[in-house]
N, C-alpha and C positions, 0 to 999 in steps of 0.2 A: 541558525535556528536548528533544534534538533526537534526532529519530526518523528514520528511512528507510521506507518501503514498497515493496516490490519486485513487481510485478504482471507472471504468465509465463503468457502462451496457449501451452497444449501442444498445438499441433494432433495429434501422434499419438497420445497417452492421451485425448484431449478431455478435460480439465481445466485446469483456473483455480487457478493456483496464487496466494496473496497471500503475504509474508513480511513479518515488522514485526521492523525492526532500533531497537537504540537506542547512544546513546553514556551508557555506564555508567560509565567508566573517568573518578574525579574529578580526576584530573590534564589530562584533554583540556577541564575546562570553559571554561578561559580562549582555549583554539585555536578560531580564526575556521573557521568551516564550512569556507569553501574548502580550507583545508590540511587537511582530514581527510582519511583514505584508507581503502579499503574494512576491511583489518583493526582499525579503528577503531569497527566497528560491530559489538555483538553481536546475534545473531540472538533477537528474543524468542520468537518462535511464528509456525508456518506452519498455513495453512489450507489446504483442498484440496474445490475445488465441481467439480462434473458440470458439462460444455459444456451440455447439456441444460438444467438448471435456469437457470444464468447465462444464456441465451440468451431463454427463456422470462420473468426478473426483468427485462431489460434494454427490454420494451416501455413501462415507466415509471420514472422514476430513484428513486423516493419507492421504487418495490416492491424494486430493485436494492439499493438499500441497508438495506431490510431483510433481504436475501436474503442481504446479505455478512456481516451484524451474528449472532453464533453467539455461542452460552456461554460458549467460550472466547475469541472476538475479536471484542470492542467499540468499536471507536473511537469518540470522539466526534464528534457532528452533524458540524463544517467539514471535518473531517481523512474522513469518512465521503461526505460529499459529492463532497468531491474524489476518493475513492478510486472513487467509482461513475461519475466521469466519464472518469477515468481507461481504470477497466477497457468502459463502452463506446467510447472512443476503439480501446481494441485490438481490441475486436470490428464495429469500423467499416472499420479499415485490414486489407487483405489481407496486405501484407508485415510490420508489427510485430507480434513476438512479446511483449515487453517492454519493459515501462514500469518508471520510479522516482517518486518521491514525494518530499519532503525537508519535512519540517515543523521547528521551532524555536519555541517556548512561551516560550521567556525574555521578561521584560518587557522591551521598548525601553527601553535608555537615554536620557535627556534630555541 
């Protein structure tokens, strides 16, 4: 499955927005990522954390990604790790507000 993650620091609400997209549509399986376009992605589920709490998770990445991991959105370990380095990278930088992500699970072809 190739998936999207969209990662939005709202500096005015203070919130941490994540959004997990995927390509559901079985006729796009054969299209190379690159030619995808954003209406290509459905939106699966959005999460929504306090500046406070993300800011507080992000003094260790192990706690960060427990802190992103919620009942309703799980990712798995690699796709979770990255998604933790990701969202300190945005709480590192002054001027990004958002980040993307782009994962792809298909087996490599030989």
């Amino acid at each position: 499955m190739r998936q999207k993650y969209q990662m939005i620091r709202d500096d005015v609400e203070n919130i941490l927005k994540i959004r997990e997209y995927a390509i559901i549509d079985k006729d796009l399986k054969n299209v190379a990522t690159a030619n995808l376009r954003e209406m290509d992605f459905f939106l699966l589920y959005e999460e929504i954390y306090d500046r406070s709490f993300i800011k507080s998770a992000i003094a260790g990445e192990k706690n960060l990604i427990q802190a992103l991991r919620t009942v309703n959105f799980f990712p798995v370990a690699n796709y979770a790790a990255e998604l933790a380095e990701a969202v300190m990278g945005l709480y590192d930088s002054g001027k990004e507000c958002q980040t993307e992500l782009f994962f792809d699970d298909a087996i490599p072809m030989v």
